[in-house]
Each structure stands twice: as structure tokens, then as C-alpha cells.
C-alpha positions as CSV (number, residue, x, y, z in Angstrom):
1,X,-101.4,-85.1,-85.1
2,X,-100.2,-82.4,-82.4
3,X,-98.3,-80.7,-85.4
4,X,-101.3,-80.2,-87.0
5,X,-103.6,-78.7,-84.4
6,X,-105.4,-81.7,-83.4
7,X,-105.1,-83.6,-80.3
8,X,-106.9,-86.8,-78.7
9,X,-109.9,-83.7,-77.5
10,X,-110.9,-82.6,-81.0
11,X,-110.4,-86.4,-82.6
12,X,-112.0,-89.4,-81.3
13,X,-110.2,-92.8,-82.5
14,X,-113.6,-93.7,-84.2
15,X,-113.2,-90.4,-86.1
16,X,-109.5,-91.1,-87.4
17,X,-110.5,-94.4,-88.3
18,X,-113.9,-92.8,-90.3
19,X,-111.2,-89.9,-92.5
20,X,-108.9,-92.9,-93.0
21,X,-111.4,-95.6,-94.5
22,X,-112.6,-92.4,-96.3
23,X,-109.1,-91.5,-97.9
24,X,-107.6,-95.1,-98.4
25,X,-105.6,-95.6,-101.2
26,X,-107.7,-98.9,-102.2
27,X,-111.0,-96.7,-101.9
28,X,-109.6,-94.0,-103.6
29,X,-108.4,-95.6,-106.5
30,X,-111.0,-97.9,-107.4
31,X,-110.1,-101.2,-105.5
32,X,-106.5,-101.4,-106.3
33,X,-104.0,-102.2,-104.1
34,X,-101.4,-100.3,-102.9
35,X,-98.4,-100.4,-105.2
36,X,-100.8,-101.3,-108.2
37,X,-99.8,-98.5,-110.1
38,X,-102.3,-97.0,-113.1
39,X,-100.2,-93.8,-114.5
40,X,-103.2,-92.6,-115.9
41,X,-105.1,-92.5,-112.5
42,X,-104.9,-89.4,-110.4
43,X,-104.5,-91.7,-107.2
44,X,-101.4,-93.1,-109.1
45,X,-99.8,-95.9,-107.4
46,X,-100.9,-95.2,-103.1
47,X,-97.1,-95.3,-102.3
48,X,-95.0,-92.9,-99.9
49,X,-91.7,-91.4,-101.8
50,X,-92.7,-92.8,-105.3
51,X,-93.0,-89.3,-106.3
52,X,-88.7,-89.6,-106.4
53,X,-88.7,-92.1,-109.2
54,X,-90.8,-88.8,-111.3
55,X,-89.3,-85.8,-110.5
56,X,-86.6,-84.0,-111.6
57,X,-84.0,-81.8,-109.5
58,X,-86.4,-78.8,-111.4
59,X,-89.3,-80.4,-109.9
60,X,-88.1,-80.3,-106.6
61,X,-86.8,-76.7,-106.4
62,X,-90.0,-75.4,-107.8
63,X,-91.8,-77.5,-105.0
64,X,-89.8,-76.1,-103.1
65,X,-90.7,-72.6,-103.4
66,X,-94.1,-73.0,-103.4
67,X,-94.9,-75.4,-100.3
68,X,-91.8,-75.8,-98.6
69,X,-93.5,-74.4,-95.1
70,X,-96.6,-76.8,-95.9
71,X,-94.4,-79.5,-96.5
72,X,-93.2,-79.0,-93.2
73,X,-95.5,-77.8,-91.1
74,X,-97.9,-81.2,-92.2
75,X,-95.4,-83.1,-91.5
76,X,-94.5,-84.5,-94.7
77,X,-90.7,-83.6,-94.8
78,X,-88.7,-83.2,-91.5
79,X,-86.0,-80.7,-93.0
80,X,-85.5,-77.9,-95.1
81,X,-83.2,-79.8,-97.6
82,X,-85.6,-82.4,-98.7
83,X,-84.5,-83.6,-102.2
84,X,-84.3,-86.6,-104.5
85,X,-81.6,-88.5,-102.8
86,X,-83.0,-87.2,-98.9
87,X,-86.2,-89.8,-99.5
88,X,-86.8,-92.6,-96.5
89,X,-89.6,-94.5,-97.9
90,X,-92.5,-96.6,-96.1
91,X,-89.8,-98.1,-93.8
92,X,-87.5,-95.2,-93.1
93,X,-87.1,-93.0,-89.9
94,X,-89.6,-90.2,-91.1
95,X,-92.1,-92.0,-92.3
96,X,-92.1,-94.1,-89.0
97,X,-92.1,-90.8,-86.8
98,X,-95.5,-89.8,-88.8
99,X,-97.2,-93.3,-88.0
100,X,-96.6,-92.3,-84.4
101,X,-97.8,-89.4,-84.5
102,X,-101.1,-90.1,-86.0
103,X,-101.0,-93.1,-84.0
104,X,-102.0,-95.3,-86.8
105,X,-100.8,-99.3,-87.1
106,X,-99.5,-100.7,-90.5
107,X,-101.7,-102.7,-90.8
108,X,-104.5,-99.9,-90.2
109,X,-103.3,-98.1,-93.6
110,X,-102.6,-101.3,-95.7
111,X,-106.0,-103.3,-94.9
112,X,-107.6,-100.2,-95.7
């Protein structure tokens, strides 16, 4: 989480793991595992990249303009030419570096 600000002296592990159980996807939406997707539900389906089966080139470049240097400074895309077809998903490289950096397992975030 050094991206964001916060190291090991600001965050205890007991801390993380309190704003994680808090934010979990199965919490969050009800009891529903992740990948149970309700489209009516505002925690949709509790999947990384799904969002690329919804939008539309138009989506992205409007994203774009608005929170590109959010987008990258949190950590949730590693470039500047993020699109539709630049997506990893729960197993690719990006998603894998973010793990690490927030130090939390798999199994952490899918027991959840």
C-alpha cells in the first residue's frame, strides 16, 4: 500500500484485516459469493475486470478523462493506455502486483 501513503507504521495487519472483512464483496452484497452476479445490485458481481464485458470504447475514454490519474495513482491500472482489450483479470500480472502490495493472500479476499 506504499502507493497509497500507507506503510506497515500507520496500518497494523489486524487493521487491514478489520477494512477488508468490512468491504468484502460477500458482506457487501448480501451473502453472495463472488461471481454471483445480481445486475440490479450496486455491488454487482465482486469480480476484478468484469467492468470490460459492460463498457463501451465511449465508456472508457470518458473514464478516462475524468480519473485517469486516480486510476493510477490507487493503483488500479498500471499504464496510461488502459482499455478494453489491455484487461489482466484476477490471475494476470497487475492484478498479482496489487496483492503484493497490499500484502493480502487469495484466500484472504475470497473466504471473505
Amino acid at each position: 500500500m506504499s502507493h497509497l501513503g500507507i506503510g506497515p507504521e500507520l496500518l497494523t495487519n489486524d487493521q487491514l484485516n478489520a477494512v477488508l472483512t468490512k468491504h468484502a464483496f460477500e458482506r457487501l452484497s448480501g451473502g453472495r459469493p463472488r461471481g454471483d452476479e445480481d445486475p440490479d445490485h450496486h455491488s454487482r458481481k465482486g469480480v476484478s475486470g468484469d467492468w470490460r464485458r459492460h463498457f463501451t470504447e465511449a465508456h472508457v475514454d470518458r473514464f478516462k478523462r475524468l480519473y485517469n490519474p486516480l486510476l493510477l495513482k490507487t493503483g488500479y491500472e498500471v499504464s496510461e493506455n488502459w482499455g478494453l482489450d489491455c484487461g489482466d483479470g484476477p490471475g494476470g500480472e497487475a492484478t498479482k502486483r496489487r496483492r503484493r502490495e497490499f500484502e493480502v493472500p487469495m484466500e484472504t479476499t475470497n473466504s471473505q
